[in-house]
Every structure is written in C-alpha cells, then in structure tokens.
N, CA, C and O atoms as a MOPAC input file, in Angstrom:
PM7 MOZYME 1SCF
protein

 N   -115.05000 1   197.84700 1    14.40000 1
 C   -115.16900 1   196.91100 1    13.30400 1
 C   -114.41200 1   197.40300 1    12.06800 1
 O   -114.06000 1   196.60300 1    11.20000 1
 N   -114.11400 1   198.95000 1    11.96800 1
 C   -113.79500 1   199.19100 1    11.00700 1
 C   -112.48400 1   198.96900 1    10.73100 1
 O   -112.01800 1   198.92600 1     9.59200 1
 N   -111.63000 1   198.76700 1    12.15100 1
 C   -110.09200 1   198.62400 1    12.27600 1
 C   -110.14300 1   196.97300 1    11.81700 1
 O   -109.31000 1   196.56900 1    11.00500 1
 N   -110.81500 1   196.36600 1    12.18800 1
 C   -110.83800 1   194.91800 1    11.83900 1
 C   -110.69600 1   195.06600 1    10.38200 1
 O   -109.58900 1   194.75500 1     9.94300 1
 N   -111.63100 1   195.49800 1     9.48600 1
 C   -111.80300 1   195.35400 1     8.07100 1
 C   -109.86900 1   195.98900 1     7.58100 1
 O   -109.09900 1   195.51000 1     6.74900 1
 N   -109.68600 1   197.14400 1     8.49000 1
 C   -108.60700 1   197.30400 1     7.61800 1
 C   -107.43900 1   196.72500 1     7.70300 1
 O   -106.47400 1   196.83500 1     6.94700 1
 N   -107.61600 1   195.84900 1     9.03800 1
 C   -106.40700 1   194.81400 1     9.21000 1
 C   -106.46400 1   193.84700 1     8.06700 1
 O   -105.51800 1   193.46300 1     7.37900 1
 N   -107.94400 1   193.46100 1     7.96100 1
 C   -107.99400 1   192.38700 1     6.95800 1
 C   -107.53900 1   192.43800 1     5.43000 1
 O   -107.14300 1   191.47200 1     4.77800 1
 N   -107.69300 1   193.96300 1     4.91500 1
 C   -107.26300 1   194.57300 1     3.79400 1
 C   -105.97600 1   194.72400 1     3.52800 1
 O   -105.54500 1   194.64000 1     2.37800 1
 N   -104.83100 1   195.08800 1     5.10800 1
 C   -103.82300 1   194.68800 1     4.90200 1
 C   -103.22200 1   193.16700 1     4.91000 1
 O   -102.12000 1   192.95000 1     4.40700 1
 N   -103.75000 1   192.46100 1     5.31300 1
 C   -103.29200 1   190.60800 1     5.43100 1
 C   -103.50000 1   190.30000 1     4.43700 1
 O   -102.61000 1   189.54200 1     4.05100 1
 N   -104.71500 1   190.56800 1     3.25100 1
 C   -104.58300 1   190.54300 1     2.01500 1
 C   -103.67100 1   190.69200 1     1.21800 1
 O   -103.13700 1   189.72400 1     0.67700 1
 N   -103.27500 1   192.06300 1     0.96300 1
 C   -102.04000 1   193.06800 1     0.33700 1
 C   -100.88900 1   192.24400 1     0.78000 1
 O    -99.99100 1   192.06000 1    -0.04100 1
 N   -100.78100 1   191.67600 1     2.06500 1
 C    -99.21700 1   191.07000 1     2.38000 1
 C    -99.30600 1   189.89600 1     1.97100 1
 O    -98.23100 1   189.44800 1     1.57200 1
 N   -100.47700 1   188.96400 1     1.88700 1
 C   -101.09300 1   187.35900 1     1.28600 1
 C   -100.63500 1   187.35000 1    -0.28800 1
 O   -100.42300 1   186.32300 1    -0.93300 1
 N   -100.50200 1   188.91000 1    -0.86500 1
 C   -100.20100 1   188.36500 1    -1.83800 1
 C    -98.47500 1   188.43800 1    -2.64700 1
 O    -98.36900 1   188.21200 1    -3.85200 1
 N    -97.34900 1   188.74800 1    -1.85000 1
 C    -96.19300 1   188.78000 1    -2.21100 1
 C    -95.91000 1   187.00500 1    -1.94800 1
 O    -94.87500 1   186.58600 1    -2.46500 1
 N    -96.33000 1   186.50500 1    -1.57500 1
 C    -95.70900 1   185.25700 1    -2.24800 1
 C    -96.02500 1   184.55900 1    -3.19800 1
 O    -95.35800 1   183.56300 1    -3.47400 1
 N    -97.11600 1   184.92200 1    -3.91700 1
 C    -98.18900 1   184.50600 1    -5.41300 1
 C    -96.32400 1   185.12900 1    -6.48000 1
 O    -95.41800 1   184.80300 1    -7.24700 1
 N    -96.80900 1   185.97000 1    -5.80700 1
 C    -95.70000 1   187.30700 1    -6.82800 1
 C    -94.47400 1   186.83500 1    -7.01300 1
 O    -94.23500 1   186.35200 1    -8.12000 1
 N    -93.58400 1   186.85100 1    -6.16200 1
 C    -92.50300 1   185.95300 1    -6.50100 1
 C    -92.19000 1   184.27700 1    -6.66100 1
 O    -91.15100 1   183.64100 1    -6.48500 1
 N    -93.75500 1   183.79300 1    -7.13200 1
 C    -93.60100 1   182.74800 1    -7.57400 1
 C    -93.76100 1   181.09900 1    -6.63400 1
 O    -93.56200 1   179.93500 1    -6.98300 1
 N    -94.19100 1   181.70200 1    -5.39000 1
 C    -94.62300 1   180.89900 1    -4.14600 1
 C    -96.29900 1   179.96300 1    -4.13900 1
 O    -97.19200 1   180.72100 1    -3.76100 1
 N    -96.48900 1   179.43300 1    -4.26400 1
 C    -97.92000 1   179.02600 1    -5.02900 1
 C    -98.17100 1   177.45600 1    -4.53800 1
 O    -98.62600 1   176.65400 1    -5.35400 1
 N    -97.96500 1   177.18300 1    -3.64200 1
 C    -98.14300 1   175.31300 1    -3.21900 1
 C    -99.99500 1   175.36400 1    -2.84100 1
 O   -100.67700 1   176.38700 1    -2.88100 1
 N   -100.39300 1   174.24400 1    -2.55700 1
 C   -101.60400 1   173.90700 1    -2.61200 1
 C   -102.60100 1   174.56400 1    -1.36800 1
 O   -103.78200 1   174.88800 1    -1.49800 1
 N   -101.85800 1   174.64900 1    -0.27000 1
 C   -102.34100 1   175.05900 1     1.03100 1
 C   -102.09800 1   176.78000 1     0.99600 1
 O   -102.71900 1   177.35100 1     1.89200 1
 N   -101.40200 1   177.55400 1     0.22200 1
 C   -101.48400 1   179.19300 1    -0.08100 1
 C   -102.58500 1   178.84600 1    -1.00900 1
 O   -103.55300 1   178.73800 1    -0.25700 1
 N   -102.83800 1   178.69900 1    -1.76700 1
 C   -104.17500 1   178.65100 1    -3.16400 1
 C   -105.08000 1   178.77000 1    -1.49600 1
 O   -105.12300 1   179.85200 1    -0.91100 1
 N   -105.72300 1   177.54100 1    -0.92800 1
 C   -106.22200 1   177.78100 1    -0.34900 1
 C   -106.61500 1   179.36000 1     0.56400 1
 O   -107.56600 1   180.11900 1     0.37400 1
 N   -105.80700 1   179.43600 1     1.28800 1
 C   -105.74800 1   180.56300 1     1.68100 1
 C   -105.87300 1   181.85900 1     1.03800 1
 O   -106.38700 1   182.78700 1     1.66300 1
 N   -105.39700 1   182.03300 1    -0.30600 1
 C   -105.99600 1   183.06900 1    -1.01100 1
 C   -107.25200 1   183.17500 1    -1.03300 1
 O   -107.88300 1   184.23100 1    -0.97900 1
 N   -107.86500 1   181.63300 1    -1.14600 1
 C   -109.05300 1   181.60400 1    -1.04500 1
 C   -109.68700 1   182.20200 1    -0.33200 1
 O   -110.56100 1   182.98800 1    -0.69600 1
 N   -109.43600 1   182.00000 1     0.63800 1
 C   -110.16700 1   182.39300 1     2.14500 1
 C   -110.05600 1   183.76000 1     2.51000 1
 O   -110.67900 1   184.30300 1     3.42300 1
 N   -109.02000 1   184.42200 1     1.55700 1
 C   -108.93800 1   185.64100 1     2.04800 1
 C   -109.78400 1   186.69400 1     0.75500 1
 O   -110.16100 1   187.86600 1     0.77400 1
 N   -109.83800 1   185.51300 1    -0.38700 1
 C   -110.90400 1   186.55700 1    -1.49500 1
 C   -112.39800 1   186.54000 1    -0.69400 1
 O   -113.35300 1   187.29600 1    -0.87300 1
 N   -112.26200 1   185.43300 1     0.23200 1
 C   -114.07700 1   185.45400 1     0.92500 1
 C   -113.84100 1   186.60700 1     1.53900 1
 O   -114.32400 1   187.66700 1     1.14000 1
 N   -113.14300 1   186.51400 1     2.47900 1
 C   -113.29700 1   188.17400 1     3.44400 1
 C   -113.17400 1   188.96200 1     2.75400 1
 O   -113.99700 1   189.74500 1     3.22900 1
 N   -112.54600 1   189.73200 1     1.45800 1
 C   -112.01300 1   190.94900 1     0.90100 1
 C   -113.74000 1   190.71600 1     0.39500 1
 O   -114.33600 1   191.70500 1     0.82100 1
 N   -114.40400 1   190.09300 1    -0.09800 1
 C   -115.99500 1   190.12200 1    -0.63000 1
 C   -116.26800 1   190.74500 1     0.93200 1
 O   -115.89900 1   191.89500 1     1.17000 1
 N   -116.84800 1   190.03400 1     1.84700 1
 C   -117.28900 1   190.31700 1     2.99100 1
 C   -116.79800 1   192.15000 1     3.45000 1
 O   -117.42000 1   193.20900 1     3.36400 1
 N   -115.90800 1   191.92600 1     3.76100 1
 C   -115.23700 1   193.49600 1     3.74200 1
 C   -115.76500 1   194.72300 1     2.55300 1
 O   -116.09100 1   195.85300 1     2.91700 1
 N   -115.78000 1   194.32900 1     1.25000 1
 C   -116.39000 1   195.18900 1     0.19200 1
 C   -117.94400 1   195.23200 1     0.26000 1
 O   -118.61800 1   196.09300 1    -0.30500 1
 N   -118.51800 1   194.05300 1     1.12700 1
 C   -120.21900 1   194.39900 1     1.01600 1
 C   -120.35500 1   195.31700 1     2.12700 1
 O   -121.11300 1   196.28000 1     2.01300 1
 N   -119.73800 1   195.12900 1     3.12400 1
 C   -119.65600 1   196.03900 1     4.23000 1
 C   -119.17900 1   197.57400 1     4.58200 1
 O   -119.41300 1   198.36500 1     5.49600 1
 N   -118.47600 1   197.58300 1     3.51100 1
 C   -118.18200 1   199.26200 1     3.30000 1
 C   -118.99700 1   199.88300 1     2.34200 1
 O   -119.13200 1   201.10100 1     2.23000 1
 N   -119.82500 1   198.56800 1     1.28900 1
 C   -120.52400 1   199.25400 1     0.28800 1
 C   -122.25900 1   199.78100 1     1.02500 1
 O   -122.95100 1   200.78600 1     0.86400 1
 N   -122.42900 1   198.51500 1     1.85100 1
 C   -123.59000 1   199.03100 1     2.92000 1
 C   -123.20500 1   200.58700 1     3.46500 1
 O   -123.77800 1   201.66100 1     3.28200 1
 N   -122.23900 1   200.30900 1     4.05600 1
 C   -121.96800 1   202.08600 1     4.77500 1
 C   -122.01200 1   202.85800 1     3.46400 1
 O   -123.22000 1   203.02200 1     3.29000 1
 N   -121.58800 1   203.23300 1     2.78700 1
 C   -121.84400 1   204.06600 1     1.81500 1
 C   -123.01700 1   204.74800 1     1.20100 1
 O   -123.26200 1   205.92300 1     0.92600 1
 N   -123.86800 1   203.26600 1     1.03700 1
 C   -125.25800 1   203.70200 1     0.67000 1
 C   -126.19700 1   204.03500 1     1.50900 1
 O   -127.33100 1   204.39600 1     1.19500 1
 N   -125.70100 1   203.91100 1     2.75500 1
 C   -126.48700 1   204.15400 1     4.11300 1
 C   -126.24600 1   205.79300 1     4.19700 1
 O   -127.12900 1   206.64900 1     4.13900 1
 N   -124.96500 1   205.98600 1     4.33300 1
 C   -124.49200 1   207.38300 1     4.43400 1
 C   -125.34700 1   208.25400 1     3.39200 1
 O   -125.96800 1   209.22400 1     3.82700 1
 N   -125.40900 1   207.83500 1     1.61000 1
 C   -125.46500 1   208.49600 1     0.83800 1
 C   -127.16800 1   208.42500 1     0.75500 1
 O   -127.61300 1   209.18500 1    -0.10500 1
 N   -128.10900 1   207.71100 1     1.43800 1
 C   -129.46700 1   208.05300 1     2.17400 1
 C   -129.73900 1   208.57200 1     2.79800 1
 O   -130.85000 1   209.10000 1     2.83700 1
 N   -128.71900 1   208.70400 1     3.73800 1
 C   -129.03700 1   209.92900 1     4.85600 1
 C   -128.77400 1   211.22400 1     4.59400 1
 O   -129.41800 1   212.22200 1     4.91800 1
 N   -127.71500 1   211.11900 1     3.94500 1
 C   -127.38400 1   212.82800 1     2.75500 1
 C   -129.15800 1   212.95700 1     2.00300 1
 O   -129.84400 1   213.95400 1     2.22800 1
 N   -129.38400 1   212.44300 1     1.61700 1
 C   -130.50800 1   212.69700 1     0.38000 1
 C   -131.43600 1   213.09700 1     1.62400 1
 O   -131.85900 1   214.25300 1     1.63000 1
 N   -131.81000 1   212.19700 1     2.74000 1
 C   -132.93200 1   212.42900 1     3.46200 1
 C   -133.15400 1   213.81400 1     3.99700 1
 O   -134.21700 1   214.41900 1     4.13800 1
 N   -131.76400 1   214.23500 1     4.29900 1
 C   -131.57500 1   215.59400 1     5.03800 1
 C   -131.53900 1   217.09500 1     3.83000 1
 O   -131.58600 1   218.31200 1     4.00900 1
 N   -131.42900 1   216.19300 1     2.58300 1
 C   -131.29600 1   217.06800 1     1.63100 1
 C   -132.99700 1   217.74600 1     1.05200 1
 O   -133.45900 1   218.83200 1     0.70400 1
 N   -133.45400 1   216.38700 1     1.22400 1
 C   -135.06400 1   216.61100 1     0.83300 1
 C   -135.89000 1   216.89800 1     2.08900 1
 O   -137.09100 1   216.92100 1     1.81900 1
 N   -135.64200 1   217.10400 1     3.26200 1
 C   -136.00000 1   217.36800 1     4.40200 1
 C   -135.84700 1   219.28100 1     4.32100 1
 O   -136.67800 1   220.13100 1     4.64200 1
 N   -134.59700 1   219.42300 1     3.82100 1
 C   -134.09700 1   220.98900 1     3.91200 1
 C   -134.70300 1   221.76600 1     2.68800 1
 O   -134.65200 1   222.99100 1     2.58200 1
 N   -135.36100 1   220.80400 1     1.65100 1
 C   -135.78900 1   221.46900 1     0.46900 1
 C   -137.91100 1   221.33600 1     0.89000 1
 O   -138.78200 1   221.90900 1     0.23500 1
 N   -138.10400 1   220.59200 1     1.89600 1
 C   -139.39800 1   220.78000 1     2.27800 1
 C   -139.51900 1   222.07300 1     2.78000 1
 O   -140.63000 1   222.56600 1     2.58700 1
 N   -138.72800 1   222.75800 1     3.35500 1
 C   -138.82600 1   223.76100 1     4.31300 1
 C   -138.41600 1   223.50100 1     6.11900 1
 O   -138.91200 1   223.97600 1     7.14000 1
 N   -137.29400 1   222.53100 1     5.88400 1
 C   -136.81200 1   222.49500 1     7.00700 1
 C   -136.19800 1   223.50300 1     7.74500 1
 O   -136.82800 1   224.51400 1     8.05800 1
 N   -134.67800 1   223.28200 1     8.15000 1
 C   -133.62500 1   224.66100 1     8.35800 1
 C   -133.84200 1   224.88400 1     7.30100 1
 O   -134.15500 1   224.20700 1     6.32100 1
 N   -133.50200 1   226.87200 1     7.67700 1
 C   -132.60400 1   227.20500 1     6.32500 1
 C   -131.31500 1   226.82000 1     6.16600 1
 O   -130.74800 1   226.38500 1     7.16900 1
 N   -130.58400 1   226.88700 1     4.92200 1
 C   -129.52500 1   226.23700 1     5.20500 1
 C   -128.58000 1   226.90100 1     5.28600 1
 O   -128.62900 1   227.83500 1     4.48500 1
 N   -127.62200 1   226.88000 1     5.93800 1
 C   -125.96600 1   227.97100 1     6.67500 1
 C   -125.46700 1   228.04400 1     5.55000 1
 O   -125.43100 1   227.12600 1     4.73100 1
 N   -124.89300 1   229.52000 1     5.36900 1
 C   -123.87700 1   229.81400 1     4.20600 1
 C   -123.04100 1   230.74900 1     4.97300 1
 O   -122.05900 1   231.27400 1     4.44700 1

C-alpha cells in the first residue's frame, strides 16, 4: 500500500506542470481536484502510521522504565 501512496504522490507532482506553464481548461481543474482528495487521503494515512509508530515507541519506552529489559548499551 505504501508503493501505491507513493505512486500517487508522484502523479500529483507530475499533475501539476501543466497548472505551471499555464495549462488550466475546465476538465484539469477537475482533476486537480481529485488528486487534492487523494494527496488528503494519502496524508491521513501516513499521519495514522506515525502516530501508531510513535505509541508503540512510548509503550516500549514505559514498559522498559517499569522494570522491563534492561536496556542494551
């Protein structure tokens, strides 16, 4: 899934060189459109992983400060 998101991040990035040099008819508007929905969709979805990750850091952090492992140095 994650290769998906970054295909989509690039179709974005390339969606937008024709805004840029001035390319802009009614059916691209659209489509920008459609591609600011996924770049949302894509940003809630990496922001989930993140905070998922950065819970499981804390869990293992306060797990190791109960008296779990000691911890490797």
């Amino acid at each position: 899934m994650q290769k998906l998101e970054t295909a989509l991040v690039i179709v974005a990035l390339v969606s937008l060189w024709p805004l840029i040099v001035g390319y802009s008819p009614l059916w691209y508007q659209v489509c920008l459109g459609i591609v600011l929905g996924l770049m949302l969709w894509v940003a809630m979805r990496r922001l989930s992983r993140v905070r998922a990750a950065s819970e499981e850091a804390k869990r293992k952090r306060d797990e190791m400060e109960r008296g779990g492992r000691p911890p490797r140095l």
